[in-house]
C-alpha positions as CSV (number, residue, x, y, z in Angstrom):
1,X,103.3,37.1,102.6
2,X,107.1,35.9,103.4
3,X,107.2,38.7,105.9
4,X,103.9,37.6,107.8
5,X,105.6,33.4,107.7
6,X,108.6,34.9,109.1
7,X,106.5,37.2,111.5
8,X,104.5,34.1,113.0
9,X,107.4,31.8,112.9
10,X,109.0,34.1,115.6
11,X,105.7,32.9,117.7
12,X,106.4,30.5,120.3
13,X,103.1,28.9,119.3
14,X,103.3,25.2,121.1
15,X,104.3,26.9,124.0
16,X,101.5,29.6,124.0
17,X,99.1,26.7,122.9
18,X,100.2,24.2,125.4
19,X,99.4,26.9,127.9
20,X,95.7,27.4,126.8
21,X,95.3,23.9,126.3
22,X,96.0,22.6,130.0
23,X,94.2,25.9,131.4
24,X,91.1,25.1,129.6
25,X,91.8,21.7,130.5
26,X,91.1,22.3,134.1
27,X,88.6,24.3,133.4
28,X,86.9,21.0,131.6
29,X,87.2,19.2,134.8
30,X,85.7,21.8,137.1
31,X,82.8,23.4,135.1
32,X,81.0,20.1,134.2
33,X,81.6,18.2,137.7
34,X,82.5,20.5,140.3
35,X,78.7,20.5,141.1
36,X,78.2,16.8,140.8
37,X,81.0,16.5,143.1
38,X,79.7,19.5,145.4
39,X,75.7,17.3,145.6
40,X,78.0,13.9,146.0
41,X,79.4,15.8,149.3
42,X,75.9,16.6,150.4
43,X,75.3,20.3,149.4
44,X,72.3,21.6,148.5
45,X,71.0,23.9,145.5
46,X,71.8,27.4,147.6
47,X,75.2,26.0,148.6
48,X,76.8,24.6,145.6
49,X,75.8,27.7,144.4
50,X,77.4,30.2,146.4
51,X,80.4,27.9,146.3
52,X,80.6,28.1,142.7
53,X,80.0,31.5,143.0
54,X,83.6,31.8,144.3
55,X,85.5,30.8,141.0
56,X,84.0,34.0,139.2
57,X,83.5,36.2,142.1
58,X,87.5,36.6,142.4
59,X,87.5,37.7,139.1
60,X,86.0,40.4,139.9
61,X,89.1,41.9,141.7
62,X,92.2,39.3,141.6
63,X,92.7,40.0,137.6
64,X,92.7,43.6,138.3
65,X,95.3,43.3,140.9
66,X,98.0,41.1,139.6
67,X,97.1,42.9,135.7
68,X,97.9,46.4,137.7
69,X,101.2,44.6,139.2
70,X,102.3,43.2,135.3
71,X,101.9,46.5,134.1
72,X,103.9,48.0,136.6
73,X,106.8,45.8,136.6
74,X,106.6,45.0,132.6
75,X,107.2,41.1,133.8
76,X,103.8,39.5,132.9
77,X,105.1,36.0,132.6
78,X,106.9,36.1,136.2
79,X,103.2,37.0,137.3
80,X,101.5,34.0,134.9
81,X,104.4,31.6,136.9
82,X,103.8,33.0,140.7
83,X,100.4,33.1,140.2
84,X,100.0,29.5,138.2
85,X,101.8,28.3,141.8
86,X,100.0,29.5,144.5
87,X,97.0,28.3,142.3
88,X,98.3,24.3,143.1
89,X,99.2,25.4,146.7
90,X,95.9,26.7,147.5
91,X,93.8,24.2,145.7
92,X,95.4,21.1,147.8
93,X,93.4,22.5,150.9
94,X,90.5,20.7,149.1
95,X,92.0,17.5,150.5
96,X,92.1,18.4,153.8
97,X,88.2,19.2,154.9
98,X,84.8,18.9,153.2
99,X,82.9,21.0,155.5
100,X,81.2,24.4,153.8
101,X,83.4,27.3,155.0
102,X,86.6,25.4,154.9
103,X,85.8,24.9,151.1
104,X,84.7,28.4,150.6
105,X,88.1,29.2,151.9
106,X,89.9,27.3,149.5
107,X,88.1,27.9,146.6
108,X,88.5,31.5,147.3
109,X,92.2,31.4,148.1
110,X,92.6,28.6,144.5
111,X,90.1,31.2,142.6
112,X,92.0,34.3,143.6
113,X,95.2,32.6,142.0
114,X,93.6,31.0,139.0
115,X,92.0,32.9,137.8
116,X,94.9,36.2,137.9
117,X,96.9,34.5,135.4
118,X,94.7,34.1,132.3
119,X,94.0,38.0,131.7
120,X,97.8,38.5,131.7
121,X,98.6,35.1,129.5
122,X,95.8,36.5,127.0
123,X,97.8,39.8,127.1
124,X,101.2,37.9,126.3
125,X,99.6,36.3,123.6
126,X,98.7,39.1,121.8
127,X,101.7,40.8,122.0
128,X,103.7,37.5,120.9
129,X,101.1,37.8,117.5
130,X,101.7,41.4,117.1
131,X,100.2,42.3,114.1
132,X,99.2,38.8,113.4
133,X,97.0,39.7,116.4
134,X,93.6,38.1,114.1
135,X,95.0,34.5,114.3
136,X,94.7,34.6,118.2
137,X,91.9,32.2,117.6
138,X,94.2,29.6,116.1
139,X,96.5,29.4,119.3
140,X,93.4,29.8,121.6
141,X,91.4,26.6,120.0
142,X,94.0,24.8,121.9
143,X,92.4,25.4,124.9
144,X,89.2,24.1,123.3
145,X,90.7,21.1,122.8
146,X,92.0,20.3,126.0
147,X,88.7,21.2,127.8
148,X,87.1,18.3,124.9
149,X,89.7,15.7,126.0
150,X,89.1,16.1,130.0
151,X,85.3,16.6,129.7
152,X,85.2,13.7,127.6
153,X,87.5,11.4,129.6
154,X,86.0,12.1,132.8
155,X,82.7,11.5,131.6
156,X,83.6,8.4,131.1
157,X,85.6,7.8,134.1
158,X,83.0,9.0,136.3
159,X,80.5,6.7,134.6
160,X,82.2,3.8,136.6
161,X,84.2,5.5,139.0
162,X,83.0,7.7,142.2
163,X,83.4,11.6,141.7
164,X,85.3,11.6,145.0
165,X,88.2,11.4,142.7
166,X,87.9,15.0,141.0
167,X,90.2,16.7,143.1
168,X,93.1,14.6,142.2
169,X,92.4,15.3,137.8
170,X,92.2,19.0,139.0
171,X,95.6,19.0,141.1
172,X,97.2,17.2,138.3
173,X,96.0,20.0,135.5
174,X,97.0,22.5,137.7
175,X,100.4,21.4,138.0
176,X,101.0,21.2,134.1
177,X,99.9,24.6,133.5
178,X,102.6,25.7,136.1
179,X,105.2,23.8,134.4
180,X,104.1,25.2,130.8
181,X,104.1,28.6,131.9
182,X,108.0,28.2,132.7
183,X,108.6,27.5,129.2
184,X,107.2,30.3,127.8
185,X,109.3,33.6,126.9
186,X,108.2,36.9,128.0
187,X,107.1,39.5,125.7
188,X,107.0,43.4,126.4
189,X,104.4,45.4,125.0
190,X,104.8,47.2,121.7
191,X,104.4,51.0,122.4
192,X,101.0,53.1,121.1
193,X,100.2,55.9,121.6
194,X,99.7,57.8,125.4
195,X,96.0,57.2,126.7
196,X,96.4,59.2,129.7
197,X,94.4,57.7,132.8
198,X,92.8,54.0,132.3
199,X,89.4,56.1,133.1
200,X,89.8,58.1,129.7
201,X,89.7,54.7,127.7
202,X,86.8,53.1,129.9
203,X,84.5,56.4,129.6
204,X,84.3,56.1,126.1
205,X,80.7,55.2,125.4
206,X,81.8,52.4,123.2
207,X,83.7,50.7,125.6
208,X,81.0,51.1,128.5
209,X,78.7,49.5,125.7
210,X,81.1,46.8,125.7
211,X,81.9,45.9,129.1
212,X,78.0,46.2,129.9
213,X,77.4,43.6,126.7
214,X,80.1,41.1,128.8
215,X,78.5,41.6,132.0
216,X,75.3,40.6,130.2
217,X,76.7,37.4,128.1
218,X,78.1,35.8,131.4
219,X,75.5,36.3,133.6
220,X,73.1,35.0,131.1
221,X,75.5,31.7,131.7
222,X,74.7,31.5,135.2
223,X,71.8,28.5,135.4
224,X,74.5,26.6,132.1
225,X,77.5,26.8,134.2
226,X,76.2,26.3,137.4
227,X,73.3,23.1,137.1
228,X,73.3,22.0,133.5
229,X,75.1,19.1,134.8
230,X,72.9,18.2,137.2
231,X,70.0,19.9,135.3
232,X,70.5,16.6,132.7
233,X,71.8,14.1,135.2
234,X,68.0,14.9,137.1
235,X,66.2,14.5,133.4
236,X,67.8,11.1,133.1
237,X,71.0,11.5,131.2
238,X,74.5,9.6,132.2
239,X,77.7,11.1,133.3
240,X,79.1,9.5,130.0
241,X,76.2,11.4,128.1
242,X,76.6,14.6,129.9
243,X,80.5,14.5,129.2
244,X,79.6,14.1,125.5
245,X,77.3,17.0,125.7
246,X,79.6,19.6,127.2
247,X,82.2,18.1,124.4
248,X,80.0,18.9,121.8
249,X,79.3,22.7,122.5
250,X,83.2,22.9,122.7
251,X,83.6,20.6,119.5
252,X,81.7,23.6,117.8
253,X,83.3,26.3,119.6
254,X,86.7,25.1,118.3
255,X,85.0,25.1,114.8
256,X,84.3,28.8,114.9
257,X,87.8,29.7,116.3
258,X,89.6,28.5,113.2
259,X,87.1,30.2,110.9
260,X,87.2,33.6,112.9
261,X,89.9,34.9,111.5
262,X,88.2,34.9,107.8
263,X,84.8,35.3,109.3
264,X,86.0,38.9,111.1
265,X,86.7,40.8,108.1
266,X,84.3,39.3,105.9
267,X,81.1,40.4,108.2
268,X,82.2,43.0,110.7
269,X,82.2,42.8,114.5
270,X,79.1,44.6,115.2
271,X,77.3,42.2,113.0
272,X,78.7,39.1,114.1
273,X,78.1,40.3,117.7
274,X,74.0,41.0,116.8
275,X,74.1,37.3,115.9
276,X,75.9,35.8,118.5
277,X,73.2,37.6,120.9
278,X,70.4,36.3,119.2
279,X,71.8,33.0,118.9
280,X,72.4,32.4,122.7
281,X,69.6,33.8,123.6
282,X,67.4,30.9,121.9
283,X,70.1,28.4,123.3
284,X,68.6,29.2,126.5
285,X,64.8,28.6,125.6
286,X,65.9,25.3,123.7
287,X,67.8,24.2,126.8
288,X,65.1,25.4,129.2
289,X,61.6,24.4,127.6
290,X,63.2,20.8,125.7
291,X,65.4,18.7,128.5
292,X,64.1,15.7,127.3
293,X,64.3,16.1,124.0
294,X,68.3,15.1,122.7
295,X,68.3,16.4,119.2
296,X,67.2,19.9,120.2
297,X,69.6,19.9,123.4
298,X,72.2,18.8,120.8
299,X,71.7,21.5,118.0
300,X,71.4,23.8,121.6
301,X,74.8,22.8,122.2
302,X,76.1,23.6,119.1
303,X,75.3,27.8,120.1
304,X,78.3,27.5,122.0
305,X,80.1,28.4,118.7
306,X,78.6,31.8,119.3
307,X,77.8,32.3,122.9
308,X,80.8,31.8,124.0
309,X,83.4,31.1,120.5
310,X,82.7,34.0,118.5
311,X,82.0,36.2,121.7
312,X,85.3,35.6,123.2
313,X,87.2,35.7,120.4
314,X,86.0,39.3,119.0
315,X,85.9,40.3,123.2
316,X,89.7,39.6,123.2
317,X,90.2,41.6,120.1
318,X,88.3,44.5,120.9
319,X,89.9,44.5,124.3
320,X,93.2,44.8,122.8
321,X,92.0,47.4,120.3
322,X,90.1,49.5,123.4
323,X,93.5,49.4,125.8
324,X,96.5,50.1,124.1
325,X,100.3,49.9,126.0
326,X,100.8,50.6,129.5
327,X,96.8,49.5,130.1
328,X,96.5,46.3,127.9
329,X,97.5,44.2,130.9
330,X,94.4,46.0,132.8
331,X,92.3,46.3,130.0
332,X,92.6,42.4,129.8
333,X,91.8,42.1,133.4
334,X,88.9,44.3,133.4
335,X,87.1,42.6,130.7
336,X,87.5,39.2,132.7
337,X,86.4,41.0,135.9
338,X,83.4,42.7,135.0
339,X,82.3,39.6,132.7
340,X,83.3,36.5,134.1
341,X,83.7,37.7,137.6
342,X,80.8,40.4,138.0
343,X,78.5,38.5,135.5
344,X,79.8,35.5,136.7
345,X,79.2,35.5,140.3
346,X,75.9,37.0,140.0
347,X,74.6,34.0,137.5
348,X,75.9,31.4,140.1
349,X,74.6,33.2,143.1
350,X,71.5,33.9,141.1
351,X,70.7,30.8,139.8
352,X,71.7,29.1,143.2
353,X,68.9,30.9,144.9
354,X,66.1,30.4,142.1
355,X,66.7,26.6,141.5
356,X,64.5,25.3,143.9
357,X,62.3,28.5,143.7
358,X,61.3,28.4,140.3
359,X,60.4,26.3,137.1
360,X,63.7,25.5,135.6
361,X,62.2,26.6,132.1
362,X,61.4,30.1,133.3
363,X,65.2,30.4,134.8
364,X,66.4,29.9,131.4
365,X,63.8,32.2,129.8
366,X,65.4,35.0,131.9
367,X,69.1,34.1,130.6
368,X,67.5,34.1,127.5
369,X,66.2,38.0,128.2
370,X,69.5,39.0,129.7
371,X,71.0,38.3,126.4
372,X,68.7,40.1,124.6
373,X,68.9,43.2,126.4
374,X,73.0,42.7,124.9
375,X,71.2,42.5,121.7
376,X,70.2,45.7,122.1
377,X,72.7,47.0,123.4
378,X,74.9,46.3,120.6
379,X,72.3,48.0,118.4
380,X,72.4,51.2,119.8
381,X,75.9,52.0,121.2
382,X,78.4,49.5,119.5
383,X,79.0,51.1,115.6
384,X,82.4,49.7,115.9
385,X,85.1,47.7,113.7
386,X,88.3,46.4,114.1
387,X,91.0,48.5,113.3
C-alpha cells in the first residue's frame, strides 16, 4: 500500500489533469454549438455536416502521423506542445472568412493539429501511472469536468448572447491547453517485451474485434454529435436547456469514471463492454422516438455513463494492454483513428446527408443497430480481460 502512495505521488497529476480538463473543455464548446453556430452562418443540413465531418475525418490520419513521429523520436510531450500550437494558429483563420471552403480549410488545418495531440497525451498518461495504470479514470474525469463547466456556461451565455461569439471561447481554450502542456514532464515508455511489426499486434483477432467494436460505437454517435443540438433546439428546447442536457450525460459520465477503477475487476471487461452496447443502443431509440418527452431524454442522457464513460475508459486500457513499447504511441493513435476519425467522419457525413431525407426517429433507430451489431461483436470475438 505505502509503495503504491509513493508510486502515485511521483504523478504529476494537476498537471496531467489540468491538461484533460481544458482539452475536453474545448471540446464542450465545439460539440454542442459548433452546429448552432454553423445554421446561425446560414448552412444547411448537408453542409454543417460535411464541415463537422472534418474534426473526426483528420483523425483518421493526423494521430497516426504525429503518434509514428513520438515513437520515433521518444519526445511525446515536444509533439503534445508543437502540435497544441499550430492547433491556435490554424483555428484563428475562423475569424477571417465565413464562406464554405475557406472554413473547410481551417477546420481541416485546426482538426489536423487538435486532434494529433490527445492520442500521444493519453499515451503520456499512462506511462506517468505505470502500474497504477487502472486509476487513469481518476485523472481523465478531469476532462469531464471541464467539458460540464463550458457546456454549461455557454448555455447560458448563448441564451442572451448571439453565437457569433463562439470562436472567441474556442481560441481562448485552445490557448490554455497550449500553455498546460508546457508544464507537463515528459515520460519515456517503460520497456515490454519485442512485438515485432505493429501488423503482428493489429492481426490478432482480438484486437481486430476491438477496433471494429470502436468503429461501430462512434459511428453510432454520428446523428448525437452532429444535430442533437439542433435536433432539441427544433423540438422546442432553449440553449440554456440544451447546455443543461449535454451537462448531464457528462455529469454521469464523470460518475462512472471514478467508479471504474473498482467496477473493472469486480465484473470483467467483456462483460461491462456487453452492457455498455446494449445500453447505448436503447439511448438511441429513447432519443429518437421521445424528443418531446424530458424525463426520458433525461434518463437517455444519463447512457452517456456507458456509451461513451465506460467505453472509453476500458478502450484506453485495452489499448495499452494490445500495444506494448515502441507501438503504444501508435496503438493510441490507431484506436482514435479508426474510432473517432473513421467512425467519426462517417456518422457526420452520414447523418448530414439523411437529416433532411429521413424521419429523425428512424436515423436514430440505425445508430441504435450499429451498436448492436458491436454487441455482437463482443459476443463472439472479445473473450478478453485485463491483464
Amino acid at each position: 500500500m505505502n509503495d503504491q502512495r509513493a508510486s502515485l505521488s511521483l504523478v504529476p497529476y494537476w498537471r496531467l489533469s489540468s491538461f484533460y480538463f481544458f482539452y475536453f473543455a474545448s471540446l464542450g464548446a465545439i460539440v454542442p454549438y459548433w452546429s448552432l453556430y454553423l445554421k446561425a452562418q446560414g448552412f444547411g443540413a448537408q453542409e454543417i455536416g460535411t464541415l463537422i465531418a472534418f474534426i473526426p475525418a483528420t483523425k483518421i490520419f493526423a494521430p497516426y502521423i504525429w503518434g509514428w513521429v513520438a515513437d520515433h523520436t521518444q519526445r511525446p510531450i515536444t509533439i503534445i506542445r508543437i502540435a497544441n500550437l499550430l492547433a491556435v494558429l490554424a483555428f484563428i483563420g475562423v475569424f477571417f472568412g465565413n464562406s464554405y471552403w475557406w472554413l473547410a480549410l481551417v477546420m481541416f488545418m485546426f482538426s489536423f493539429f487538435w486532434n494529433s495531440s490527445l492520442p500521444q497525451f493519453e499515451a503520456t498518461t499512462l506511462n506517468h501511472l505505470n502500474k497504477e495504470i487502472h486509476r487513469y479514470s481518476n485523472i481523465r474525469l478531469w476532462g469531464s469536468l471541464g467539458f460540464i463547466f463550458i457546456v454549461v456556461g455557454l448555455g447560458e451565455f448563448f441564451q442572451s448572447q448571439s453565437i457569433g461569439g463562439l470562436p472567441f471561447f474556442i481560441l481562448a481554450l485552445l490557448v490554455a491547453i497550449f500553455l498546460v502542456s508546457l508544464t507537463v514532464p515528459d515520460c519515456l515508455q517503460v520497456e515490454h517485451e519485442e512485438q515485432g511489426h505493429i501488423m503482428n499486434v493489429v492481426r490478432r483477432p482480438v484486437v481486430l474485434a476491438f477496433l471494429a467494436i470502436c468503429f461501430l460505437m462512434v459511428l453510432s454517435h454520428g446523428p448525437y454529435y452532429t444535430f442533437y443540438s439542433i435536433y432539441l433546439e427544433d423540438h422546442g428546447y432553449s440553449r440554456r436547456f440544451i447546455g443543461l442536457f449535454w451537462a448531464v450525460g457528462v455529469i454521469a459520465e464523470v460518475g462512472i469514471f471514478l467508479l471504474m477503477h473498482r467496477i473493472i475487476p469486480l465484473l470483467g471487461v467483456r462483460l461491462l463492454l456487453l452492457i455498455t452496447f446494449a445500453l447505448t443502443a436503447l439511448r438511441w431509440l429513447l432519443i429518437g422516438y421521445f424528443p418531446d418527452n424530458s424525463t426520458i431524454l433525461f434518463i437517455a442522457q444519463l447512457f452517456h455513463a456507458f456509451s461513451f464513460g465506460m467505453f472509453h475508459a476500458v478502450g484506453i486500457l485495452l489499448v495499452h494492454q494490445f500495444f506494448k513499447g515502441k507501438h503504444q504511441g501508435r496503438g493510441q493513435a490507431l484506436y482514435a483513428s479508426l474510432s473517432f476519425g473513421v467512425g467519426g467522419a462517417a456518422g457526420s457525413l452520414l447523418s448530414g446527408l439523411l437529416w433532411d431525407r429521413m424521419d429523425h426517429s428512424s436515423l436514430f433507430a440505425l445508430a441504435a443497430l450499429a451498436a448492436l451489431l458491436a454487441w455482437g461483436i463482443v459476443w463472439k470475438f472479445m473473450r478478453i480481460s485485463l491483464k
